[in-house]
VOTORMAR-279902 format. One line per field, with one value per residue (C-alpha): x, y, z. Coordinates in Angstrom, 1 decimal, always signed. Each point is the difference from the previous one (the first is absolute). Layout:
BEGIN
c1: c(X,...) .
c2: c(Y,...) .
c3: c(Z,...) .
REM end
This chain:
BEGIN
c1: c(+9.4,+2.9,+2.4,-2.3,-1.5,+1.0,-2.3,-1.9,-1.0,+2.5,-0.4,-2.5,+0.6,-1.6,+0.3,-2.3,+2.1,+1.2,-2.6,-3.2,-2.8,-1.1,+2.4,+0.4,-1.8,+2.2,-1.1,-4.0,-1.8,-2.9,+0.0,+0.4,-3.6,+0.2,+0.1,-3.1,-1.2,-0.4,-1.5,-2.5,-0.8,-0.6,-2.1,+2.4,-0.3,-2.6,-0.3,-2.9,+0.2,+2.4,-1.1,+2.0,-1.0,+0.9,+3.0,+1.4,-0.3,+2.0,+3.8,+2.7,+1.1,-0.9,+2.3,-0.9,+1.0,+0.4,+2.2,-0.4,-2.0,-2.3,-3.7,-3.3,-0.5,+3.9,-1.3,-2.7,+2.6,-0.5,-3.6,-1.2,-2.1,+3.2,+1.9,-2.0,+0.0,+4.0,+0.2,-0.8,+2.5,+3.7,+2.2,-0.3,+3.0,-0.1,+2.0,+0.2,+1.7,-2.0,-0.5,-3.1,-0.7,-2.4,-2.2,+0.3,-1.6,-3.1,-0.6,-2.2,+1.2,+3.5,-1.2,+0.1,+3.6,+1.7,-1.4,+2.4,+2.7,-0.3,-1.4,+2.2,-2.1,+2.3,+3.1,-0.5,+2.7,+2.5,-0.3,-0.2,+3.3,+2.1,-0.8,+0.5,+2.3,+3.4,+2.9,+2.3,+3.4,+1.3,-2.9,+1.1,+3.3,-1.2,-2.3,+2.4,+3.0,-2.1,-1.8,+3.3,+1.8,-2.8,-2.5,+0.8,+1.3,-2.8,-2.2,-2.9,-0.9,-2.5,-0.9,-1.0,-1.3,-0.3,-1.8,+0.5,-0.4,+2.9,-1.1,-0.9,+2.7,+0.6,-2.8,+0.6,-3.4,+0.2,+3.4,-1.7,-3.1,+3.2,+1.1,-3.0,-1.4,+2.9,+0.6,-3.6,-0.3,+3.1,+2.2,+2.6,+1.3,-0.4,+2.9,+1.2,-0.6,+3.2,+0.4,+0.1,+3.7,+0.5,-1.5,-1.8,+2.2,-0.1,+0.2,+2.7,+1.8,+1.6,-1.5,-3.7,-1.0,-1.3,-3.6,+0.5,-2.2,-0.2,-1.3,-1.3,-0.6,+0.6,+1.2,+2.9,-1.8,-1.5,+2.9,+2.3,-2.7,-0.8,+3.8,+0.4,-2.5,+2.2,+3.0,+0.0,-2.2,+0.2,-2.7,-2.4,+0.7,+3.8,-1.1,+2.3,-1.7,+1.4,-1.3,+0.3,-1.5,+1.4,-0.1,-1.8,-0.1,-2.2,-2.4,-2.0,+2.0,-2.3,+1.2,+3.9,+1.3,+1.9,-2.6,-2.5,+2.1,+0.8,-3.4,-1.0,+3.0,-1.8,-3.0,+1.7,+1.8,-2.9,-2.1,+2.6,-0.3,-1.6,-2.0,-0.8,-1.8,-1.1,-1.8,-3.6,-0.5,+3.1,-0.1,+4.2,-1.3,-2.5,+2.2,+2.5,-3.0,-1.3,+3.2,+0.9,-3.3,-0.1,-3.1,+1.9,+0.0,-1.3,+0.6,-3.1,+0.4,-3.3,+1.5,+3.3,-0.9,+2.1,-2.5,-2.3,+0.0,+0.6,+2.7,+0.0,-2.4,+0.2,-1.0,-3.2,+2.2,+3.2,-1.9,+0.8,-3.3,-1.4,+0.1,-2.4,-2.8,-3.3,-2.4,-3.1,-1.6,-0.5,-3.4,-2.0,+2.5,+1.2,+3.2,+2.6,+1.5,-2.7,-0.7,+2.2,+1.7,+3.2,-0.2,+0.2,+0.6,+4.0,+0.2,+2.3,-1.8,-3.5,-1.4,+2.9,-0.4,+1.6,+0.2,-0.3,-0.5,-3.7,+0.2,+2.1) .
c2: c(+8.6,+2.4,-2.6,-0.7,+2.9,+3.7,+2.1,+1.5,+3.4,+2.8,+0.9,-2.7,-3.6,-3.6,-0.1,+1.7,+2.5,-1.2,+2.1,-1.3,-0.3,-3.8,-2.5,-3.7,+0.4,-2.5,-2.9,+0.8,-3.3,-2.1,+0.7,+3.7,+1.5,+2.5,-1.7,+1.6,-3.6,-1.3,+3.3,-0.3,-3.7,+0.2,+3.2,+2.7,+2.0,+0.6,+1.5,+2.8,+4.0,+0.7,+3.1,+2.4,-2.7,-3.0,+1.5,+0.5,-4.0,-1.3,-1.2,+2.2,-2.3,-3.6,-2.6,-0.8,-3.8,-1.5,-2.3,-3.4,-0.9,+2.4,-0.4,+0.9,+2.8,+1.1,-0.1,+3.2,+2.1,+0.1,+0.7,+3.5,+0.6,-1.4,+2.6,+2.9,-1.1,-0.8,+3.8,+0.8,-2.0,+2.4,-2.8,-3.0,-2.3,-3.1,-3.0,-2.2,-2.1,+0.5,+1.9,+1.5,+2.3,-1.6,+0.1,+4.2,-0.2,-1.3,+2.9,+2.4,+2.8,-0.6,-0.7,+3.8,+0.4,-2.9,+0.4,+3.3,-1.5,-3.0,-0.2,-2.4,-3.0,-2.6,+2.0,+0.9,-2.2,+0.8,+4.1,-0.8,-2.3,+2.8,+2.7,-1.9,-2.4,+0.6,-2.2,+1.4,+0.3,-3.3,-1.8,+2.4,-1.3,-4.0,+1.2,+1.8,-2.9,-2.5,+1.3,+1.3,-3.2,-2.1,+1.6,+3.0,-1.4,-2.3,+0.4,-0.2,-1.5,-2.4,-0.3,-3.3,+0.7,-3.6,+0.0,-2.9,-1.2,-1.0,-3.0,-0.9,-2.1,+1.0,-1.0,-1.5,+0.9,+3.9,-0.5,-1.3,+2.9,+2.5,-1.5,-0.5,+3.6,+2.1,-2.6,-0.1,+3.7,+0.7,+1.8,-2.3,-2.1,-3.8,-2.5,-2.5,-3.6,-2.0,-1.7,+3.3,+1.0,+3.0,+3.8,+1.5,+3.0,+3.7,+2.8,+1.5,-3.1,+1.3,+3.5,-0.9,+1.6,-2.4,-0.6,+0.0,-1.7,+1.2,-1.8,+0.5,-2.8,-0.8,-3.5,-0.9,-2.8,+1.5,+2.5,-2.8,-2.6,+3.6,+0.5,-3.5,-0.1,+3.1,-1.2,-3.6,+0.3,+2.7,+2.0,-1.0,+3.6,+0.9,+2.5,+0.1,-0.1,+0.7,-1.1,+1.9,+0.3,+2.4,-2.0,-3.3,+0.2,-2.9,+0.8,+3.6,+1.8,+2.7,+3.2,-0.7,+3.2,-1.4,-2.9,+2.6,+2.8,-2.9,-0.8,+3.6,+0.1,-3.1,+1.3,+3.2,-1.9,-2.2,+3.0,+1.4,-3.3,+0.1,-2.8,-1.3,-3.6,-0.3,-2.7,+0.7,+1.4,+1.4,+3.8,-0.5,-0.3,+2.9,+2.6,-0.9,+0.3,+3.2,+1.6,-0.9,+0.7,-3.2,-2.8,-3.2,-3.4,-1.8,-3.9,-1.0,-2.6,-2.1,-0.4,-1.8,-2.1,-0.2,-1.2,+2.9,+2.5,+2.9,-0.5,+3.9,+2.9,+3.8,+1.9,+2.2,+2.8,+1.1,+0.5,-2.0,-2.1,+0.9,-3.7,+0.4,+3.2,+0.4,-3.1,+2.3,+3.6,+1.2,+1.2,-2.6,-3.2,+0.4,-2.0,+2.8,-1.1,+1.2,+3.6,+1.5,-0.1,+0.3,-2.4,-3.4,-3.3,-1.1,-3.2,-2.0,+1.0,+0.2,+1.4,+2.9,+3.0,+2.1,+3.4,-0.5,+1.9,+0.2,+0.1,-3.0) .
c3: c(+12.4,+0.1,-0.9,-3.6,-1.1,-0.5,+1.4,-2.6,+0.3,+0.9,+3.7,+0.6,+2.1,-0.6,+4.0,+2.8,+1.9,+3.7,+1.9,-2.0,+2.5,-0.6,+1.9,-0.8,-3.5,-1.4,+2.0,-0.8,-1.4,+0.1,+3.7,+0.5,+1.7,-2.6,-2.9,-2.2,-1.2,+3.6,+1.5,-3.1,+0.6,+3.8,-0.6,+1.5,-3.3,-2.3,-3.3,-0.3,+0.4,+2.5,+2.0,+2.7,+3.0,-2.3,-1.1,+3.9,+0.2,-2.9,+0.8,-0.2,-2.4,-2.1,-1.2,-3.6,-0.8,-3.1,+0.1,-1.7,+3.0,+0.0,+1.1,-1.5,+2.0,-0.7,-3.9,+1.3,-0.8,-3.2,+0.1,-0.4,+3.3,+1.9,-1.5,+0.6,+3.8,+0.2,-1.3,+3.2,+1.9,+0.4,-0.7,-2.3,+0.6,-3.0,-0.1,-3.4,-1.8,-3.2,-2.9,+0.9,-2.7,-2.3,+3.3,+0.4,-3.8,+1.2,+2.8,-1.8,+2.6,-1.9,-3.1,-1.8,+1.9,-1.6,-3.2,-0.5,+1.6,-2.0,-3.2,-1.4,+2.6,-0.7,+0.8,+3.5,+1.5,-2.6,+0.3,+4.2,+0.1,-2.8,+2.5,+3.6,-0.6,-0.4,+0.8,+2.6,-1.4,+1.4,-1.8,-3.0,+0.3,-0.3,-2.3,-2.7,+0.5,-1.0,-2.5,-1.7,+0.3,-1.5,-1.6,-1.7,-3.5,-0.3,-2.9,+2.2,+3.3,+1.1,+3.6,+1.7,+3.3,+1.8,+3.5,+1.8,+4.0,+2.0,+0.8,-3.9,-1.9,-3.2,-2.7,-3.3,-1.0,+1.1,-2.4,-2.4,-0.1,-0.2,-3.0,-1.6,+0.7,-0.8,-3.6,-0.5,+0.0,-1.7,+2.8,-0.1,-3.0,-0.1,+0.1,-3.1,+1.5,+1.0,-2.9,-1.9,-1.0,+1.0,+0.1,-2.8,-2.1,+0.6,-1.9,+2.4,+1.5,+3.4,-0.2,+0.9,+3.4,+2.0,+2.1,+3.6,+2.1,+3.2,+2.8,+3.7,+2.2,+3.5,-1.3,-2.4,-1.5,-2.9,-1.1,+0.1,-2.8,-2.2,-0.1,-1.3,-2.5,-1.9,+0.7,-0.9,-3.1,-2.6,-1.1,-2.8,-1.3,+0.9,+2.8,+2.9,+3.1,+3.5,+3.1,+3.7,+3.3,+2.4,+3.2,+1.7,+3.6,+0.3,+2.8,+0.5,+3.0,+1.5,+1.7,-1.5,-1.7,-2.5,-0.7,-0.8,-2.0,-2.6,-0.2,-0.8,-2.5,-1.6,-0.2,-1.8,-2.2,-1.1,-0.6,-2.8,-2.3,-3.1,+0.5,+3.3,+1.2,+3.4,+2.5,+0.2,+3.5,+0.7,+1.8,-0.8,-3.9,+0.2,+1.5,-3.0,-2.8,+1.8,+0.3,-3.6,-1.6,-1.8,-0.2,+1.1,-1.5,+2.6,+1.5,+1.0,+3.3,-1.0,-3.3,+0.5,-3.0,-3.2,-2.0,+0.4,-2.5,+1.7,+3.0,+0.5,-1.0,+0.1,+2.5,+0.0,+1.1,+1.8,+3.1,+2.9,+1.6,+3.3,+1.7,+2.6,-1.6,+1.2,-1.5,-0.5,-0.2,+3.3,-0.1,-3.2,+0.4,-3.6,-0.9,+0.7,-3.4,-2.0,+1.8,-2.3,-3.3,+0.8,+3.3,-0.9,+1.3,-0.6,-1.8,+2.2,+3.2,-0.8,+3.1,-0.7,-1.3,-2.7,-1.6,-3.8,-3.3,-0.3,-3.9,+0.0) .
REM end
């Protein structure tokens, strides 16, 4: 944490201190006695009024899980009578690897609190990420060179956020939906075929800024076919277009600082783009949109197919989806989609959840 993020209140830590009470919280899982799921499933709690005798028997503590493998009866926690009887446990320790917020909306015990913090219900993440998140200096530093030496006397930026598996090849049809969606929609120019003679005139030959496209991928694949297309054809309209991607390390390379702080510098940088195009199901994209209030262009995977009509779409909103949310109301087994207004079901993980503008 420390070596990626600034801590981000004065005289405040993102860290417990040494002396805190609960040892070995960082190994709790699917296994750990106290997880509140598995003491609701095999009966140990119970939700109902919990009086003075009651209250001497709960655990000192509960281990809230929401990971992506969370259970049914981890998913309690966001009903209402499971809140009112974790208020009474002293210490709530969660693990997750989610974005869990468009599940707090649909707690009516929260619901008159987030309403003043956030009005705006689409800008939750963004407004969260601006205040927490801040790049240690040394990300600062990666952050800054880069963006000095390549995109700061661009006209305007696009950002093409490309999520792929270590173990996938490169695709020529994924290349292909790229193309297609940021011509298509008009964020990047189209090329003059090869039989064309050469670029079309501008008004300011040599003085044009040009667009830079900036790239994030684990794989070099794809920036090295984008940077082809605008280098070995000219533009239908003259625009100069430059082509980057900060690094390519291939494979994913957990718990290795410098692996991780140019990841976060990615993500930073995609997040100040003008545009931005992102895979559809991509936490990597969503932190980016979030962070940069934008609604992405987004690839979506079960439509790598150039003859469709649409090889991208716009995003509801900038909020990020919440994989693995609750399916139904707790209490009348409503689809937890339609609870609210501004909870609704993300469009490339429909069983996902999202925070939207309700008037949209």
């Amino acid at each position: 944490m420390a070596e990626l993020f600034c801590e981000p209140f004065p005289n405040t830590s993102w860290l417990l201190p040494p002396g805190f009470p609960l040892v070995s919280y960082q190994g709790f899982y699917l296994s750990t006695p106290e997880r509140y799921g598995k003491m609701r499933e095999n009966g140990m709690l119970r939700t109902g009024e919990v009086n003075g005798s009651a209250a001497a028997e709960l655990p000192a503590f509960a281990y809230i899980h929401l990971d992506h493998n969370q259970t049914d009866h981890d998913k309690l926690f966001f009903c209402d009578d499971d809140q009112r009887l974790m208020s009474s446990i002293q210490w709530l320790v969660m693990r997750t690897d989610g974005y869990i917020a468009p599940g707090l909306f649909l707690v009516r015990a929260f619901q008159e609190e987030l309403d003043g913090l956030f009005p705006e219900r689409d800008a939750v993440f963004h407004h969260l990420g601006r205040y927490l998140f801040h790049p240690t200096n040394r990300v600062w530093g990666l952050i800054t060179r880069y963006h000095d030496a390549h995109l700061a006397r661009a006209r305007r930026v696009v950002g093409v956020q490309v999520r792929v598996f270590p173990w996938q090849d490169g695709s020529p049809e994924l290349l292909e939906q790229i193309k297609t969606c940021t011509q298509k929609k008009k964020l990047l120019p189209a090329v003059l075929e090869e039989e064309d003679d050469g670029p079309a005139v501008t008004t300011t030959p040599g003085r044009a800024k040009p667009t830079a496209v900036l790239i994030t991928s684990l794989k070099a694949w794809y920036y090295d076919k984008i940077k082809a297309v605008y280098w070995e054809r000219a533009t239908a309209n003259g625009e100069v277009v430059v082509v980057d991607q900060p690094s390519h390390e291939e494979i994913q390379r957990y718990h290795v600082k410098s692996h991780e702080r140019k990841a976060w510098a990615e993500v930073y940088l995609l997040s100040t783009a003008d545009t931005l195009v992102t895979t559809a199901e991509s936490t990597f994209g969503y932190v980016a949109q979030g962070l940069g209030g934008m609604r992405p262009w987004v690839l979506r995977m079960g439509m790598i197919n150039t003859t469709v009509s649409w090889p991208c779409s716009r995003d509801m909103s900038m909020e990020p989806c919440y994989h693995v949310a609750p399916v139904y109301d707790c209490k009348r087994r409503r689809d937890a989609g339609k609870i609210v207004p501004h909870v609704r079901h993300c469009e490339d993980w429909p069983t996902g959840l999202k925070l939207v503008d309700p008037k949209d």
